[in-house]
MIDOSE-1310 file (N, C-alpha, C; in nm, 2 decimals, decimal comma, always signed):
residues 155
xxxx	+0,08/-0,12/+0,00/+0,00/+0,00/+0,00/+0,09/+0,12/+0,00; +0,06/+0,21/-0,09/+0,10/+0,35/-0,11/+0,07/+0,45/+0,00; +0,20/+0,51/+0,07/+0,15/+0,64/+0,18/+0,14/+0,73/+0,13; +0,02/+0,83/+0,18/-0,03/+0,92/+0,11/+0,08/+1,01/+0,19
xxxx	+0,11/+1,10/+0,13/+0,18/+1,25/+0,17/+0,08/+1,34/+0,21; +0,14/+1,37/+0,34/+0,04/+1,44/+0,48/-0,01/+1,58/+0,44; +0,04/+1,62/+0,31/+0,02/+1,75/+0,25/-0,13/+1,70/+0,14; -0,07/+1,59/+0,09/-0,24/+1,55/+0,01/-0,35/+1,47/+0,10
xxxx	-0,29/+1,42/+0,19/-0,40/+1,39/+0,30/-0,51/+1,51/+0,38; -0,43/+1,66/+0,40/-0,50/+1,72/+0,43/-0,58/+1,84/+0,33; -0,50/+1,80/+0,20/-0,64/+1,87/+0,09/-0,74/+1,76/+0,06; -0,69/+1,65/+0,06/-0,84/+1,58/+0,04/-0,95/+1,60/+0,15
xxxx	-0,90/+1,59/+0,28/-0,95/+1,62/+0,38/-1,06/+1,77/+0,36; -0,99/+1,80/+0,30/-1,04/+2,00/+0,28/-1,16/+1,95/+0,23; -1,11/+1,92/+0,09/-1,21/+1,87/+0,01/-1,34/+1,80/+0,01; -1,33/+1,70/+0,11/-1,43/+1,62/+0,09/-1,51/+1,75/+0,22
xxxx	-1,43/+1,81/+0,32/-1,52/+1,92/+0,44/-1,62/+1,97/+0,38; -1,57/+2,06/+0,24/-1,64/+2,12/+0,13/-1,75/+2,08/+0,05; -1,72/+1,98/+0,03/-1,79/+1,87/-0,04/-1,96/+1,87/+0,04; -1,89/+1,79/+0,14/-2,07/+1,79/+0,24/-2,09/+1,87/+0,32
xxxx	-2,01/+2,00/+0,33/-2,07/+2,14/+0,35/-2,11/+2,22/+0,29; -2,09/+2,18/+0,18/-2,15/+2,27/+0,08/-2,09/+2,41/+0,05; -1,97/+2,42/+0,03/-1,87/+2,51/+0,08/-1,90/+2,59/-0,10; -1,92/+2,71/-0,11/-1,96/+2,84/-0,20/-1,83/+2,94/-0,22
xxxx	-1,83/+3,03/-0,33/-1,73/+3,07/-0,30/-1,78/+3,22/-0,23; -1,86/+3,22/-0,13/-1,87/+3,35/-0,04/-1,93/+3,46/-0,13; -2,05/+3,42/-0,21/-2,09/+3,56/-0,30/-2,25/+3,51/-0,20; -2,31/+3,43/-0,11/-2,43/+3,42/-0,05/-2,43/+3,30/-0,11
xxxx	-2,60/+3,27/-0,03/-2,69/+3,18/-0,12/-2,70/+3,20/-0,27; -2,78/+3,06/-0,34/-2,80/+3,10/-0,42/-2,98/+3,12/-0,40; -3,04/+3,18/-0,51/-3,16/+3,17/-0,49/-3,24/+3,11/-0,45; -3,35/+3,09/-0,40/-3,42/+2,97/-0,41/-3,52/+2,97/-0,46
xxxx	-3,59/+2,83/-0,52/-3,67/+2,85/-0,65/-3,83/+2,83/-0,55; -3,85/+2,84/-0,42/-3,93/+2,86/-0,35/-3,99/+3,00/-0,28; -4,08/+3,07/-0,24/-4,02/+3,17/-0,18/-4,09/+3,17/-0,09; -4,00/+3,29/-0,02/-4,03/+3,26/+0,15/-4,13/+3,37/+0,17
xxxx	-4,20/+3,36/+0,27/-4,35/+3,43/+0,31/-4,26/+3,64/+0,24; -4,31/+3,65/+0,18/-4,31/+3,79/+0,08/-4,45/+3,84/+0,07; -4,48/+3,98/+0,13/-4,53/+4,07/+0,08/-4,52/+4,19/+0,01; -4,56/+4,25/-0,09/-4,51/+4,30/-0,14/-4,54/+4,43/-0,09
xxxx	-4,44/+4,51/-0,01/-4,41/+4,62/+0,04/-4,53/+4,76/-0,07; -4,58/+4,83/+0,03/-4,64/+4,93/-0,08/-4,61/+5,01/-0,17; -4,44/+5,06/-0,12/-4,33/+5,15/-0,16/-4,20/+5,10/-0,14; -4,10/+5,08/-0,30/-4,02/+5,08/-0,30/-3,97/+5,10/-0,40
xxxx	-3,82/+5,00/-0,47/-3,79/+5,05/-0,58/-3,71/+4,95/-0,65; -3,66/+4,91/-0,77/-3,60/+4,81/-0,83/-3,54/+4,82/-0,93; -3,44/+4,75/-1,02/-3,36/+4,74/-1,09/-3,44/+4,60/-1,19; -3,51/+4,69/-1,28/-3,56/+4,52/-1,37/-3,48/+4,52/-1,51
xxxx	-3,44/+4,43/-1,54/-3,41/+4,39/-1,66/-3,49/+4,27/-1,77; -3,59/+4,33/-1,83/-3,73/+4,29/-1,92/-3,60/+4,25/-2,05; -3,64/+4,14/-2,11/-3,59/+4,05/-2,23/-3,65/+3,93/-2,25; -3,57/+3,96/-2,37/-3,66/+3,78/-2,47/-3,79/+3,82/-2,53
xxxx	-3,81/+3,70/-2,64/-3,96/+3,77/-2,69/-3,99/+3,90/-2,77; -4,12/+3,91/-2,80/-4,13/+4,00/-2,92/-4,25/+4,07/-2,85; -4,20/+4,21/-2,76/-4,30/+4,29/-2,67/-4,24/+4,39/-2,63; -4,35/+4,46/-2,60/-4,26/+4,62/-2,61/-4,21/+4,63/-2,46
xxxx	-4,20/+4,56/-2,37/-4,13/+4,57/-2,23/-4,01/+4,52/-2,26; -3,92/+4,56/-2,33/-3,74/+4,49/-2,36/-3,70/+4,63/-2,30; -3,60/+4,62/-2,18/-3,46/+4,69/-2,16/-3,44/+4,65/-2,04; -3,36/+4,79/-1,97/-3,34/+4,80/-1,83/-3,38/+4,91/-1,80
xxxx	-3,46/+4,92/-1,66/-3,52/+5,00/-1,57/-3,45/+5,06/-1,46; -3,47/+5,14/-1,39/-3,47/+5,16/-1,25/-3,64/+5,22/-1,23; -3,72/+5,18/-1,12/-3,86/+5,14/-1,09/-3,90/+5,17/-0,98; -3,99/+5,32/-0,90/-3,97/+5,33/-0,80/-4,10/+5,30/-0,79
xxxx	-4,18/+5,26/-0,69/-4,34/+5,20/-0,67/-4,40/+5,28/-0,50; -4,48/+5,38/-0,49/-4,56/+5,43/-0,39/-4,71/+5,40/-0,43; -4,73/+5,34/-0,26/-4,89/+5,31/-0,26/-4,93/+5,21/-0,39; -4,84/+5,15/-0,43/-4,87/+5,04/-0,48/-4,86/+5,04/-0,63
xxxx	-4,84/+5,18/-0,66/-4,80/+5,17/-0,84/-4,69/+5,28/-0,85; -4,64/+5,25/-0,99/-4,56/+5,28/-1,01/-4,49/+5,44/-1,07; -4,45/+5,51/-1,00/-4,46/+5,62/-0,98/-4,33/+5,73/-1,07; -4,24/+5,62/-1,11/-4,13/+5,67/-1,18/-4,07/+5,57/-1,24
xxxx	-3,99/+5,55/-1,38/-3,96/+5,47/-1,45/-3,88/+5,51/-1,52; -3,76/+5,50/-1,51/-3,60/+5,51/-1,61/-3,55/+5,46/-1,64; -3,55/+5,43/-1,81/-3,49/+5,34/-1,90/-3,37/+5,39/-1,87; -3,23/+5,23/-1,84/-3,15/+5,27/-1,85/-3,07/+5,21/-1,96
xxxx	-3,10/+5,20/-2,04/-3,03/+5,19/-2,18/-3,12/+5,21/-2,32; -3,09/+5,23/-2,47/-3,19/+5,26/-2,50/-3,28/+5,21/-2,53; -3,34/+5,07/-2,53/-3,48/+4,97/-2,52/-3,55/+5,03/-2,40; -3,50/+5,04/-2,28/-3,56/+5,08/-2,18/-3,62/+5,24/-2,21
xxxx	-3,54/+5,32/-2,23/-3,55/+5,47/-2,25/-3,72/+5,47/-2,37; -3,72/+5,41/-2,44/-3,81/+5,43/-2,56/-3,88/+5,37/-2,48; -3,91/+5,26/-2,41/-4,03/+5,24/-2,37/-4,08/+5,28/-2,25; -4,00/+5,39/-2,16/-4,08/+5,45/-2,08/-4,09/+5,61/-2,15
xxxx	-4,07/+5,65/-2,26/-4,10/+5,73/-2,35/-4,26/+5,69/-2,45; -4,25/+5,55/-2,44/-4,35/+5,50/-2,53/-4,46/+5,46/-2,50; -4,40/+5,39/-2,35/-4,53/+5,30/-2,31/-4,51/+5,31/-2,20; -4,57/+5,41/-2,13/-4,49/+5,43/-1,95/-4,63/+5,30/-1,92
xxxx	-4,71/+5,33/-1,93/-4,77/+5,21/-1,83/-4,75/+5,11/-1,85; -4,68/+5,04/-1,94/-4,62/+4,85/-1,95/-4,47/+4,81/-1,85; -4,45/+4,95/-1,82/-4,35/+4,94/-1,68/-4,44/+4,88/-1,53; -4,40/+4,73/-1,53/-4,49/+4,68/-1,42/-4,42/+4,71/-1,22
xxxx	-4,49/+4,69/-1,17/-4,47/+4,69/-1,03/-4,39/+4,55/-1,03; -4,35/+4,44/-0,90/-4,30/+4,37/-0,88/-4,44/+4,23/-0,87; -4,56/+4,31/-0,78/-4,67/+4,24/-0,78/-4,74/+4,24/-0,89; -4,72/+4,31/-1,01/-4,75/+4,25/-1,15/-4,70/+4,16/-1,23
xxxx	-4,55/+4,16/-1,18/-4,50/+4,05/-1,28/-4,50/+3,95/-1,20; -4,54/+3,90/-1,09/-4,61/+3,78/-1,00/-4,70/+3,76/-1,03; -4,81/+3,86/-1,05/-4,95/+3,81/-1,10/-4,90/+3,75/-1,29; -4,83/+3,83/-1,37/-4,79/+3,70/-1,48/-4,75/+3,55/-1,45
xxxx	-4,67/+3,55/-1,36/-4,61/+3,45/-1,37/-4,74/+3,35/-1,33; -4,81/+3,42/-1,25/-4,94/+3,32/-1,19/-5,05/+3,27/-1,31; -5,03/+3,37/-1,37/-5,14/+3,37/-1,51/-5,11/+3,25/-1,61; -4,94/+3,28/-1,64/-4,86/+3,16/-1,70/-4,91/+3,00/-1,65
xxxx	-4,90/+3,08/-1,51/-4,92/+2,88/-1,46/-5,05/+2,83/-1,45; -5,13/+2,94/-1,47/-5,30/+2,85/-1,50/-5,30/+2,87/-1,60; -5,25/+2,95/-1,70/-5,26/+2,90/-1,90/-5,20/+2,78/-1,90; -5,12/+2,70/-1,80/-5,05/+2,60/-1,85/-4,90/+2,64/-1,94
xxxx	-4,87/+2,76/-1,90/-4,76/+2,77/-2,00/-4,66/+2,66/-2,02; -4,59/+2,64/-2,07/-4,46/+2,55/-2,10/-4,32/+2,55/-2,00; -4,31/+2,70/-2,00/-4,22/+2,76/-1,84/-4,29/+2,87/-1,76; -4,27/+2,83/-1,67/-4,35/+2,95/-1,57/-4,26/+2,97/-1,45
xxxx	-4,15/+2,99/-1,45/-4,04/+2,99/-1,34/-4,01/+3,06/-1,26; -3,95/+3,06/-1,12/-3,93/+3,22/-1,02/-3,79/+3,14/-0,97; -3,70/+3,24/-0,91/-3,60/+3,24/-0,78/-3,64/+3,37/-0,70; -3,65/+3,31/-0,63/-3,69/+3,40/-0,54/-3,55/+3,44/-0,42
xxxx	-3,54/+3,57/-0,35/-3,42/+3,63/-0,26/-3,45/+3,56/-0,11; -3,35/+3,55/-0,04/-3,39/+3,51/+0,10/-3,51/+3,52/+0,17; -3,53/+3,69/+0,16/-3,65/+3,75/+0,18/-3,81/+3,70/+0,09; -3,80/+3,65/+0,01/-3,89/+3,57/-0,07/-3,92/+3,69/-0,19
xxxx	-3,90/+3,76/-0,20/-3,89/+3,89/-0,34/-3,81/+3,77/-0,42; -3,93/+3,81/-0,54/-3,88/+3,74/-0,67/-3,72/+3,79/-0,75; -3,66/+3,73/-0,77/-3,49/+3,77/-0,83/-3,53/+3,74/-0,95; -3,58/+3,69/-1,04/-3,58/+3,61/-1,16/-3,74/+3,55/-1,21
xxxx	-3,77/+3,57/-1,29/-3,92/+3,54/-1,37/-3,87/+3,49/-1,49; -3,88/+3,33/-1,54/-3,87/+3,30/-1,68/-4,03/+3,26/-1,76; -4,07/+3,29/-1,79/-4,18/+3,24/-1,87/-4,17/+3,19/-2,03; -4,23/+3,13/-2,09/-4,23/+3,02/-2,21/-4,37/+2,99/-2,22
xxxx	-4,48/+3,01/-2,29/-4,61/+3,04/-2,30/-4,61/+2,86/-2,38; -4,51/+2,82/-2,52/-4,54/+2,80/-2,64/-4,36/+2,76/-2,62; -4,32/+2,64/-2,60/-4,21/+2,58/-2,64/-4,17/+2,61/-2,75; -4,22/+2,57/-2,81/-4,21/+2,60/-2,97/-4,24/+2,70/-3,06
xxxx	-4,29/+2,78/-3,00/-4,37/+2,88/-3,07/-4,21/+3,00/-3,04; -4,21/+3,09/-3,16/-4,11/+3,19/-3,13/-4,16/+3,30/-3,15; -4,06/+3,36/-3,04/-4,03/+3,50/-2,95/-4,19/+3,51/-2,84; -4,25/+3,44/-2,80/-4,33/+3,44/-2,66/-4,29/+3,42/-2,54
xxxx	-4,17/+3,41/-2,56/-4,10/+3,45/-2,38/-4,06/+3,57/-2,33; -4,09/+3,56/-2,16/-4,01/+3,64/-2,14/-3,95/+3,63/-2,00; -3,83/+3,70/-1,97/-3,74/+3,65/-1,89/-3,72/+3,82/-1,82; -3,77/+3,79/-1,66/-3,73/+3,95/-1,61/-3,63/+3,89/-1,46
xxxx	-3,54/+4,02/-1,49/-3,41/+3,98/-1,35/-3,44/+4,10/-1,27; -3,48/+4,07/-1,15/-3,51/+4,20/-1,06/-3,37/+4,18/-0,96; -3,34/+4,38/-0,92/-3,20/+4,36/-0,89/-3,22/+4,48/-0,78; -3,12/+4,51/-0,73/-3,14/+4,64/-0,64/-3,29/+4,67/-0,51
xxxx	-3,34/+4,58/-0,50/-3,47/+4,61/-0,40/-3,44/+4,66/-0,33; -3,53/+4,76/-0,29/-3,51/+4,86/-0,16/-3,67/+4,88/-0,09; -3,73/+4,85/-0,02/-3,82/+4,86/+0,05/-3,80/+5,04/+0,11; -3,96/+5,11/+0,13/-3,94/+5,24/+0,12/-3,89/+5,24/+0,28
xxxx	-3,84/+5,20/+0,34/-3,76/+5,17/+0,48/-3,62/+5,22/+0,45; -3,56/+5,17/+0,36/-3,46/+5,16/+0,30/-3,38/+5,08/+0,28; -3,41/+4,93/+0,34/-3,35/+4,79/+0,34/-3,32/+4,76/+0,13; -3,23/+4,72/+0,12/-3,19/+4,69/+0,01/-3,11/+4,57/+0,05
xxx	-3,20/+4,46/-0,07/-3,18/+4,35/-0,06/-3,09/+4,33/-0,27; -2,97/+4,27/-0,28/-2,93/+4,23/-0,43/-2,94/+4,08/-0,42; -2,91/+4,02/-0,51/-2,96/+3,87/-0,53/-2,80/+3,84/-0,54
């Protein structure tokens, strides 16, 4: 039998610690595709990024929400910019694009997906109406949350 060298005995050792601890490289959890008890705060503000699909909600936002709608909306690149130039009311709240995703899953859509942040605020919305069918998706990354408290949560 071969002696292992006490220097690879204790990276394996490392290794396997990691292994069934689950050891990350320190950027947090990842999402979870469940979410934890979330209400949706009456006032706050977010970072959405709307893509995929053939609809006039394509860019990136910043999204500030009082009393429960949406109260200011800045494209921040130029997809976004034209469509809060174009179409300010298709700039959704956070509890509108939950209520899609809900809509998705009683049409049966094909994908109807969430990750949700510690706090249970949705990070991620994939939808897929039509596998097969092209450009009816759409995919929103919610980023920057700030509850009108001022708690900011990033994914």
């Amino acid at each position: 039998m071969t002696a292992v060298p006490l220097m690879a005995r204790a990276v394996l050792v490392g290794v396997l610690i990691c292994a069934v601890a689950g050891c990350g490289d320190g950027a947090g959890s990842a999402p979870s595709q469940e979410p934890a008890a979330w209400r949706e705060p009456a006032s706050y503000s977010y970072t959405l990024r709307s893509s995929e699909g053939e609809r006039s909600l394509i860019g990136d936002f910043r999204i500030t929400v009082r009393d429960g709608a949406v109260v200011e909306a800045v494209g921040l690149d130029d997809s976004g910019r034209r469509v809060v130039e174009s179409f300010p009311d298709t700039v959704p709240t956070i509890g509108e694009l939950l209520e899609e995703l809900e809509q998705a899953r009683q049409d049966d859509a094909d994908e109807a997906l969430a990750e949700y942040a510690d706090d249970g605020h949705p990070v991620r919305i994939s939808l897929d109406w039509m596998r097969n069918a092209v450009d009816d998706e759409a995919l929103y990354v919610i980023s920057d949350f700030a509850s009108a408290g001022g708690r900011r949560d990033a994914p």
